[in-house]
PDB file of N, H, CA, C and O in Angstrom:
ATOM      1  N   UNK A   1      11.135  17.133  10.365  1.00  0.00           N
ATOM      2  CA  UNK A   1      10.709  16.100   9.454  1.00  0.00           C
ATOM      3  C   UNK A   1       9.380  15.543   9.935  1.00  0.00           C
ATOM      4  O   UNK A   1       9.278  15.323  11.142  1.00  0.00           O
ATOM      5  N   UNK A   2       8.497  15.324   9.252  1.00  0.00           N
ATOM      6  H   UNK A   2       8.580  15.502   8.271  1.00  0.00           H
ATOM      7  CA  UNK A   2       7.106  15.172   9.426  1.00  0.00           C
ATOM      8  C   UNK A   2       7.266  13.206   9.162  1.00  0.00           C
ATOM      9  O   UNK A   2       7.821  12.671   8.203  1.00  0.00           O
ATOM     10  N   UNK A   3       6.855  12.776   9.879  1.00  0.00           N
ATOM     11  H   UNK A   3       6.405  13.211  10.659  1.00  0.00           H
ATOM     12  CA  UNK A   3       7.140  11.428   9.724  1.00  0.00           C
ATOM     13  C   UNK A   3       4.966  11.345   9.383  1.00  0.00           C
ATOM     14  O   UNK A   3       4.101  12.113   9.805  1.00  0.00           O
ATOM     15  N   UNK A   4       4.861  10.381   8.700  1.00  0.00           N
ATOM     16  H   UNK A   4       5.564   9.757   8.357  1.00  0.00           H
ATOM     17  CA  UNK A   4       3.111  10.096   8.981  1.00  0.00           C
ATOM     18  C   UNK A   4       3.086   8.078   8.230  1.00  0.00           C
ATOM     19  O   UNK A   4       3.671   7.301   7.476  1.00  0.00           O
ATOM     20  N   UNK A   5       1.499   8.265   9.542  1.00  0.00           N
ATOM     21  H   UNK A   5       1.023   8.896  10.155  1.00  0.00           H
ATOM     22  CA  UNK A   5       1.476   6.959   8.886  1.00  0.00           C
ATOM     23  C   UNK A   5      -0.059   6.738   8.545  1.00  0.00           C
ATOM     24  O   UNK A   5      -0.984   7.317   9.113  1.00  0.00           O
ATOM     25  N   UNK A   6      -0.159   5.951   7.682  1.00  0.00           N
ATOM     26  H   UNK A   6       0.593   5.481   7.220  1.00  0.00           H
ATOM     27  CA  UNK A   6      -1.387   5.624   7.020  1.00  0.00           C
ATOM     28  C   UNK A   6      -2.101   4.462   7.019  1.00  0.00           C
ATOM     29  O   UNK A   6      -1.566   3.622   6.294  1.00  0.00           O
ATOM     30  N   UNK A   7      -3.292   4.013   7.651  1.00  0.00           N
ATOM     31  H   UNK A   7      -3.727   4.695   8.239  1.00  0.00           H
ATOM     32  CA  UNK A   7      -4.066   3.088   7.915  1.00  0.00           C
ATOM     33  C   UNK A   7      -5.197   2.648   6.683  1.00  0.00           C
ATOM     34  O   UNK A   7      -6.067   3.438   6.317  1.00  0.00           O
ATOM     35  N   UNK A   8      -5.115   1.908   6.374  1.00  0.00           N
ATOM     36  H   UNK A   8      -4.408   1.267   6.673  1.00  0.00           H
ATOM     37  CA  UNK A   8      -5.980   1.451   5.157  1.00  0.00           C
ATOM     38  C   UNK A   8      -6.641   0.241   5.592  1.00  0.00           C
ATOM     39  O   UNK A   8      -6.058  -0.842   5.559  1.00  0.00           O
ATOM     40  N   UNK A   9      -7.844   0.375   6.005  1.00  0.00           N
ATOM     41  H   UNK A   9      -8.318   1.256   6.032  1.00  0.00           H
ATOM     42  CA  UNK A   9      -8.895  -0.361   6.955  1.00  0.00           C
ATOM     43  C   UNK A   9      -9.765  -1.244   5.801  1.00  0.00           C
ATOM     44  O   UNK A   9     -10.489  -0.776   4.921  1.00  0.00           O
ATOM     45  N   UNK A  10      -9.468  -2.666   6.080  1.00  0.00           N
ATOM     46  H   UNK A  10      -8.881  -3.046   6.795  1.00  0.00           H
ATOM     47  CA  UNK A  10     -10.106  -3.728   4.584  1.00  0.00           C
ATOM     48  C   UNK A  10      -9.678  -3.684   3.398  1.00  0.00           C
ATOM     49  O   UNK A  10     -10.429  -3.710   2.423  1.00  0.00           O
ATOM     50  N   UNK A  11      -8.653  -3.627   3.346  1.00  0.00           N
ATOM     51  H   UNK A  11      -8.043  -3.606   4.138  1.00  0.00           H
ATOM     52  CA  UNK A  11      -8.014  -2.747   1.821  1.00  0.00           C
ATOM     53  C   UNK A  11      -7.938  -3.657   1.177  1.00  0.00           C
ATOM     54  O   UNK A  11      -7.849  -3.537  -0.045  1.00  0.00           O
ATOM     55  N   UNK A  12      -7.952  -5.265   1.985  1.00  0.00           N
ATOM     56  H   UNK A  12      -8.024  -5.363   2.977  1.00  0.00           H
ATOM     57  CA  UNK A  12      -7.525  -6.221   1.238  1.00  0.00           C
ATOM     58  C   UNK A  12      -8.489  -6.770   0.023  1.00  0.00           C
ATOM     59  O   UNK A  12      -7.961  -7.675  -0.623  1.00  0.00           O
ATOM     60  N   UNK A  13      -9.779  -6.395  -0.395  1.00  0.00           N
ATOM     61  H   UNK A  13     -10.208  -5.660   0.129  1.00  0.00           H
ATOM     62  CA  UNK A  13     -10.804  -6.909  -1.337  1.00  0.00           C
ATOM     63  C   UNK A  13     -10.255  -5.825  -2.452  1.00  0.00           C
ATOM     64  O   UNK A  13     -10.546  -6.309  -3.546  1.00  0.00           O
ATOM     65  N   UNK A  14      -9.573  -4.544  -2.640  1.00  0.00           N
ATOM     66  H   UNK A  14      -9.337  -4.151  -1.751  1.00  0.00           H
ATOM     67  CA  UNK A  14      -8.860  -4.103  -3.799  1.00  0.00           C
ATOM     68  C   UNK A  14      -7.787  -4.169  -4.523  1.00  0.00           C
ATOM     69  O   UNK A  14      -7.483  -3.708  -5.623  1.00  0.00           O
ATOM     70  N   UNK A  15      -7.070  -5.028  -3.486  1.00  0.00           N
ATOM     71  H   UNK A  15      -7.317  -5.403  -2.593  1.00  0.00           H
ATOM     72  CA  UNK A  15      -5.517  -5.247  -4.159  1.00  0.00           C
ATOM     73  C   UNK A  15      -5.790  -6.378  -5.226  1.00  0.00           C
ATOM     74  O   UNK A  15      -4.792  -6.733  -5.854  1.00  0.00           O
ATOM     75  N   UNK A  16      -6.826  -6.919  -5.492  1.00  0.00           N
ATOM     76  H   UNK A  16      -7.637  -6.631  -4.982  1.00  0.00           H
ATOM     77  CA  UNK A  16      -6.707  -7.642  -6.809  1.00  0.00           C
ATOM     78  C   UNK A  16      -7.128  -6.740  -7.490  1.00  0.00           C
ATOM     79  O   UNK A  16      -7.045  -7.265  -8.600  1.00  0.00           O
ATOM     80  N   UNK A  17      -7.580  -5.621  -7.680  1.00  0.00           N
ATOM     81  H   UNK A  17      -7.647  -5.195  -6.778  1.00  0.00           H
ATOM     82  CA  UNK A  17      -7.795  -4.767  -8.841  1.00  0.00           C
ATOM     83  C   UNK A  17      -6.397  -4.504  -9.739  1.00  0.00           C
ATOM     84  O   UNK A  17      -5.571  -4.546  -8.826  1.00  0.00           O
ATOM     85  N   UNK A  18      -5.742  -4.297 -10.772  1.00  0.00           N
ATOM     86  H   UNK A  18      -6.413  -4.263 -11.513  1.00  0.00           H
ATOM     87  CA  UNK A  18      -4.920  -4.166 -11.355  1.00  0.00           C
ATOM     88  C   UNK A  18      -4.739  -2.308 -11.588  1.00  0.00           C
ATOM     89  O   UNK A  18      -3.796  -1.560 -11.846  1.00  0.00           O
ATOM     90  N   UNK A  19      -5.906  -2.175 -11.380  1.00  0.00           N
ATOM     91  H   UNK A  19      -6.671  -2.783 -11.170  1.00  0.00           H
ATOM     92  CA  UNK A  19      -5.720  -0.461 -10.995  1.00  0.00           C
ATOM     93  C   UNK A  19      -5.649   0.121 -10.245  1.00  0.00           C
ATOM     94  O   UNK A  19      -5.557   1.341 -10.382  1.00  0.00           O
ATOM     95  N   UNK A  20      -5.666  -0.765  -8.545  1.00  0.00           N
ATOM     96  H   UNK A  20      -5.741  -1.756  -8.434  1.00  0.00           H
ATOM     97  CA  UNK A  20      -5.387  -0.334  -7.831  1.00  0.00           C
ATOM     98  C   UNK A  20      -3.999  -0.515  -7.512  1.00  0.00           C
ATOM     99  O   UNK A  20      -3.400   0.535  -7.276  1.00  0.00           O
ATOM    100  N   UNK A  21      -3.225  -1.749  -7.434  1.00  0.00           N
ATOM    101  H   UNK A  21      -3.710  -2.601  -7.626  1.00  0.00           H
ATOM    102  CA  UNK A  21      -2.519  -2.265  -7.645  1.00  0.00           C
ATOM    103  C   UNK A  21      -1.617  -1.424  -7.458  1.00  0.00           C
ATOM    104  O   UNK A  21      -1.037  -1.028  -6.447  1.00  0.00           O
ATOM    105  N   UNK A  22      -1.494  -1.000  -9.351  1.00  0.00           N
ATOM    106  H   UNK A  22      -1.965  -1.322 -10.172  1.00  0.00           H
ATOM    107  CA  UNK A  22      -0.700  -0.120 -10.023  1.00  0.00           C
ATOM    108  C   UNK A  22      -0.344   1.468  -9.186  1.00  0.00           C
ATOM    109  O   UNK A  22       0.716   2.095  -9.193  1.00  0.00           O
ATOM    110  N   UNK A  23      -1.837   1.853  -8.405  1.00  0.00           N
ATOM    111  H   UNK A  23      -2.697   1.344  -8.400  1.00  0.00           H
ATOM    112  CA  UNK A  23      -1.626   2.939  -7.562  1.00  0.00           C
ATOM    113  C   UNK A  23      -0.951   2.956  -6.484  1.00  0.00           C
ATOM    114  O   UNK A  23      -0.185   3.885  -6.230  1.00  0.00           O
ATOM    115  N   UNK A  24      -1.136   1.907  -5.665  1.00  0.00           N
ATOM    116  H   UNK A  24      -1.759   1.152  -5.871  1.00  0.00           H
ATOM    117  CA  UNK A  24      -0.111   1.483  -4.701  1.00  0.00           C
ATOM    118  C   UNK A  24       1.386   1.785  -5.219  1.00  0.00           C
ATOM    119  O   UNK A  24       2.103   2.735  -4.903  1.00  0.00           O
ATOM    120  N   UNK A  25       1.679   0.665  -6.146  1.00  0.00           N
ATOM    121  H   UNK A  25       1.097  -0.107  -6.402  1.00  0.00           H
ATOM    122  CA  UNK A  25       2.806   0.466  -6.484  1.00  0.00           C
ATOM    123  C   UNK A  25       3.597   1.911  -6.715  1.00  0.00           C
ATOM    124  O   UNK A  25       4.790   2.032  -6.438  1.00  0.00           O
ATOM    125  N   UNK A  26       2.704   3.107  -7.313  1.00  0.00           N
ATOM    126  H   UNK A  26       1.735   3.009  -7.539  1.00  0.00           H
ATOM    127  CA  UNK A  26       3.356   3.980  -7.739  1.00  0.00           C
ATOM    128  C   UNK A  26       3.626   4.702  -6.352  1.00  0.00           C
ATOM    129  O   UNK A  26       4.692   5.271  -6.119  1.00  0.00           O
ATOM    130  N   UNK A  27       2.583   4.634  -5.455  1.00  0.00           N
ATOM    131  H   UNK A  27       1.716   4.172  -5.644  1.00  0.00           H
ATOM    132  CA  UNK A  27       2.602   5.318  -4.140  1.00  0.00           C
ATOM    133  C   UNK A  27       3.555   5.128  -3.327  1.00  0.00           C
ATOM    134  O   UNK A  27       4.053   6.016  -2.635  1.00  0.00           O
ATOM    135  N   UNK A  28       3.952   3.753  -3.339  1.00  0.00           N
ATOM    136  H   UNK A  28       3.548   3.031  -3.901  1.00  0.00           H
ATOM    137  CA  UNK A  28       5.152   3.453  -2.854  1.00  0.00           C
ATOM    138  C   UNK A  28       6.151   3.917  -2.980  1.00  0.00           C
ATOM    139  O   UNK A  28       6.943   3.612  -2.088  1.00  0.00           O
ATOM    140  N   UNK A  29       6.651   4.799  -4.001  1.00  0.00           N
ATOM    141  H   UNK A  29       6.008   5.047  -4.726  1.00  0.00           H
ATOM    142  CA  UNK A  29       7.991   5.246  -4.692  1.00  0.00           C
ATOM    143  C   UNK A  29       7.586   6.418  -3.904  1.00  0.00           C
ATOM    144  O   UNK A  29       8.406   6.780  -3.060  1.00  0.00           O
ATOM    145  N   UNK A  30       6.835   6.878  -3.971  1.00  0.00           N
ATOM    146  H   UNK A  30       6.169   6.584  -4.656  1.00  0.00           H
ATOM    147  CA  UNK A  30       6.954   8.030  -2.922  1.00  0.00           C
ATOM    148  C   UNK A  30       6.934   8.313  -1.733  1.00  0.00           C
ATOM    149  O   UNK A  30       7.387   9.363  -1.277  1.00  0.00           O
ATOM    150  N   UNK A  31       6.265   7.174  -0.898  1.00  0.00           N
ATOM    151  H   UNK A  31       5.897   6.321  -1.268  1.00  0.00           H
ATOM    152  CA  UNK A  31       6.477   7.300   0.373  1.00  0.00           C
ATOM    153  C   UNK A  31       7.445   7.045   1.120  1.00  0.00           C
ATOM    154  O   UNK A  31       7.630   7.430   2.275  1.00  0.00           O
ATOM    155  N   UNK A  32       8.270   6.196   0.288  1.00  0.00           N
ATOM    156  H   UNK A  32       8.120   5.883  -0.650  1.00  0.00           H
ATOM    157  CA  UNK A  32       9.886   5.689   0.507  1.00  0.00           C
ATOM    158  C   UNK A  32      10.670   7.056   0.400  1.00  0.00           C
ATOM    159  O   UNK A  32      11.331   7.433   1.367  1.00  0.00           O
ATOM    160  N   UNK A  33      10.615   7.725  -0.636  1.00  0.00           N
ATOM    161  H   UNK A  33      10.078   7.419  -1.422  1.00  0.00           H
ATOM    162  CA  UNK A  33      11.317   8.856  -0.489  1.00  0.00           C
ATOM    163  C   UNK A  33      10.357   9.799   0.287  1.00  0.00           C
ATOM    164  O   UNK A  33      10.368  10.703  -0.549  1.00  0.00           O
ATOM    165  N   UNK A  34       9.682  10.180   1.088  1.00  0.00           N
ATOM    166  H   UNK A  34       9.673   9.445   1.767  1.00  0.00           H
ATOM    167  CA  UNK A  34       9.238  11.169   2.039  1.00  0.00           C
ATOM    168  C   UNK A  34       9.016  10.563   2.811  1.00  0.00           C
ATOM    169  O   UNK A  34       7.840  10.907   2.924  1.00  0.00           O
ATOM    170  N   UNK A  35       9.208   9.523   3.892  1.00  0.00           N
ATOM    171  H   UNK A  35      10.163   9.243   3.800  1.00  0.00           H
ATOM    172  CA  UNK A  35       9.498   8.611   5.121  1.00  0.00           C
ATOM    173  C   UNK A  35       8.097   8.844   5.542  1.00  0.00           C
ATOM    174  O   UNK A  35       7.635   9.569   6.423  1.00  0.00           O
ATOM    175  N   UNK A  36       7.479   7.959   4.597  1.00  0.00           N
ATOM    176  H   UNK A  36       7.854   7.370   3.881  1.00  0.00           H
ATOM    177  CA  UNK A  36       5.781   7.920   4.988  1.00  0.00           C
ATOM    178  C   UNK A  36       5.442   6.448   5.223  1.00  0.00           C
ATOM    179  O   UNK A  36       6.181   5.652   4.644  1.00  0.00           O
ATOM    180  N   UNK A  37       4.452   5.945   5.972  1.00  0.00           N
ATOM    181  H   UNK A  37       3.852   6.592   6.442  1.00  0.00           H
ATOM    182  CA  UNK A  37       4.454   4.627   6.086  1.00  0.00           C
ATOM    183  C   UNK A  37       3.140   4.635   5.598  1.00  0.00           C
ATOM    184  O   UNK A  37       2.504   5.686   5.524  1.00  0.00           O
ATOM    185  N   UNK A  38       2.573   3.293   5.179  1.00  0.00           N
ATOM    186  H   UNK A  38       3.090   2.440   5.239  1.00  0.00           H
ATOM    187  CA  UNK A  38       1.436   2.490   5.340  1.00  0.00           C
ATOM    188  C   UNK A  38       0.501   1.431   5.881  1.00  0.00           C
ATOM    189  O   UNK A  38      -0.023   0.779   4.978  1.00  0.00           O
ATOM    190  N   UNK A  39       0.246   1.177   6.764  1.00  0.00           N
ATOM    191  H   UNK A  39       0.671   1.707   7.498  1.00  0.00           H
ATOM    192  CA  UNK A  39      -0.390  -0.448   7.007  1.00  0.00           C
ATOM    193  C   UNK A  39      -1.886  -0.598   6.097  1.00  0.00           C
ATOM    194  O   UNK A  39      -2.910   0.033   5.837  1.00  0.00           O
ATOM    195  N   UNK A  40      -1.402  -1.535   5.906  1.00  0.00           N
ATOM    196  H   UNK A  40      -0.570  -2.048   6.117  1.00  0.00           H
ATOM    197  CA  UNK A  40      -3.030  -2.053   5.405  1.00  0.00           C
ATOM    198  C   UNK A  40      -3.870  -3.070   5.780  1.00  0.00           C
ATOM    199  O   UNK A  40      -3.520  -4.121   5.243  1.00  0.00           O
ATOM    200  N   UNK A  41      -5.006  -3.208   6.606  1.00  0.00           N
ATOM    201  H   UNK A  41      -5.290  -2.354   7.042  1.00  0.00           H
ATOM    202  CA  UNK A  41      -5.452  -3.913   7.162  1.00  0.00           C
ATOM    203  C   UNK A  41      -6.450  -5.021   6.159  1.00  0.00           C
ATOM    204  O   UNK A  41      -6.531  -4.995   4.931  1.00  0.00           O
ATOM    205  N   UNK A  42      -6.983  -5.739   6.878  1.00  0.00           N
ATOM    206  H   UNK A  42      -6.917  -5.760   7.876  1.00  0.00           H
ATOM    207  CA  UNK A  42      -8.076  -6.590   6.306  1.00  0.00           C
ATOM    208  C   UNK A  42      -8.074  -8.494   6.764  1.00  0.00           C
ATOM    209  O   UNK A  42      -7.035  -8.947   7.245  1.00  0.00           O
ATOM    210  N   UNK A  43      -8.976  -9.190   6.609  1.00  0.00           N
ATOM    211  H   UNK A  43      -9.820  -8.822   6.218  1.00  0.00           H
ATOM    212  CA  UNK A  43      -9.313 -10.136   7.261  1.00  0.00           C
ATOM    213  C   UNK A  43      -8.509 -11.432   6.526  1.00  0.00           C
ATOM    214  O   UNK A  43      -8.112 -12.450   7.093  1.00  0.00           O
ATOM    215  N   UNK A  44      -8.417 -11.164   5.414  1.00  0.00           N
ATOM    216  H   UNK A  44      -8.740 -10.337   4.954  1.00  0.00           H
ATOM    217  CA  UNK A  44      -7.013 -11.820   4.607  1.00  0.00           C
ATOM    218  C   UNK A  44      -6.367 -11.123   3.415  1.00  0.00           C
ATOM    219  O   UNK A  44      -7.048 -10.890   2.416  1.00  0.00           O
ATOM    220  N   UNK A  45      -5.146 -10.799   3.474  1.00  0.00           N
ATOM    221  H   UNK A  45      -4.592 -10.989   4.285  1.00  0.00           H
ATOM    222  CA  UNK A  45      -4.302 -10.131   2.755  1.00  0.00           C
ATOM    223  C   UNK A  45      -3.397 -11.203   1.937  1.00  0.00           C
ATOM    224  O   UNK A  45      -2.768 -12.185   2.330  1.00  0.00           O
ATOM    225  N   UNK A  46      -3.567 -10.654   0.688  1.00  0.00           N
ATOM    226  H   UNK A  46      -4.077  -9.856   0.369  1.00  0.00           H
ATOM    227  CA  UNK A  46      -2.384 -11.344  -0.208  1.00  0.00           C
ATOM    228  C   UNK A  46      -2.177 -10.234  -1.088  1.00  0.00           C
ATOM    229  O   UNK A  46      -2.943  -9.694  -1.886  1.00  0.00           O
ATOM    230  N   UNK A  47      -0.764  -9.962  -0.722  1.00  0.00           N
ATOM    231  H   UNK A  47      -0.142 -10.400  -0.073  1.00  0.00           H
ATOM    232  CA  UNK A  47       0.024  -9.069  -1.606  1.00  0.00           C
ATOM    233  C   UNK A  47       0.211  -9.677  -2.939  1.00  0.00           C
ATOM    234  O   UNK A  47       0.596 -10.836  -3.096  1.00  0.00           O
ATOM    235  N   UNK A  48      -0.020  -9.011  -3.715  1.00  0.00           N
ATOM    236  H   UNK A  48      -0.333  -8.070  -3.588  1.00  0.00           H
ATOM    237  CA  UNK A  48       0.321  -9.205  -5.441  1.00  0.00           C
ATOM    238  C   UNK A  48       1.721  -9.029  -5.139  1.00  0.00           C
ATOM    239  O   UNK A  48       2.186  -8.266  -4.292  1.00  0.00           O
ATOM    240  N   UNK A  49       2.301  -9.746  -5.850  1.00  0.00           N
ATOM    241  H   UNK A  49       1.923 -10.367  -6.537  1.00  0.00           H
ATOM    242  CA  UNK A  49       4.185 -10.007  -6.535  1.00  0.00           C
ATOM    243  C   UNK A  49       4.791  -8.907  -6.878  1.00  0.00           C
ATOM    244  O   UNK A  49       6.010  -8.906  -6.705  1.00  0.00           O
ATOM    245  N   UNK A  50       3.973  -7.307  -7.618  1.00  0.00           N
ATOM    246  H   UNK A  50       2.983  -7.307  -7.759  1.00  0.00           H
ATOM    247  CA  UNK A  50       4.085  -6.700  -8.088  1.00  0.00           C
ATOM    248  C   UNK A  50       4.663  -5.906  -6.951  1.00  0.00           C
ATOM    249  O   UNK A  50       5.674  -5.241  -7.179  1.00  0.00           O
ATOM    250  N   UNK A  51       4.169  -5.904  -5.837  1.00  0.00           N
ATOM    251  H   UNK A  51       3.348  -6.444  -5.652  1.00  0.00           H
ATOM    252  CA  UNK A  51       4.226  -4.681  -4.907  1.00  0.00           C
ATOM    253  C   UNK A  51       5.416  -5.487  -3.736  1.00  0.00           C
ATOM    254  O   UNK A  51       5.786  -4.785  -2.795  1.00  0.00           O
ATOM    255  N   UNK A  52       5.891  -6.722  -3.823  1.00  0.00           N
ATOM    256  H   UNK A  52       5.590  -7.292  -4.588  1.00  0.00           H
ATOM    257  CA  UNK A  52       6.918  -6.989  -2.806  1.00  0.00           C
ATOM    258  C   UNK A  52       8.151  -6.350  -2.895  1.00  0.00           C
ATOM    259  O   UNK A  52       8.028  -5.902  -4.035  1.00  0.00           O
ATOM    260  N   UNK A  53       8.833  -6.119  -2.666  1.00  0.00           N
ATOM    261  H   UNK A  53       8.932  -6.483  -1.740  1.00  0.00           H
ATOM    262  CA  UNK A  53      10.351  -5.341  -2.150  1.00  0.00           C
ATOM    263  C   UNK A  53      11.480  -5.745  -1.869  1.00  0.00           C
ATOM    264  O   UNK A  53      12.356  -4.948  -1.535  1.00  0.00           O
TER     265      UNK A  53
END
């Protein structure tokens, strides 16, 4: 099993995009089912409502 993880360096100035958002959100469904992780970095992060769990 290939475990991987993914670093997303300042990511935080796109998560108000609503199109990015939406990509996340969908990305998520998949990395949950293939035991993939993400962090996402940046100098202040606020998760949209859309993407909490």
């Amino acid at each position: 099993m290939n475990n991987n993880l993914f670093l997303l360096k300042d990511f935080n100035v796109f998560l108000d995009k609503i199109t990015i958002s939406r990509k996340v959100k969908n990305l998520q469904i998949w990395l949950k089912r293939n035991n993939k992780y993400v962090f996402m970095s940046g100098t202040k992060i606020r998760i949209p409502k859309n993407l909490h769990e």
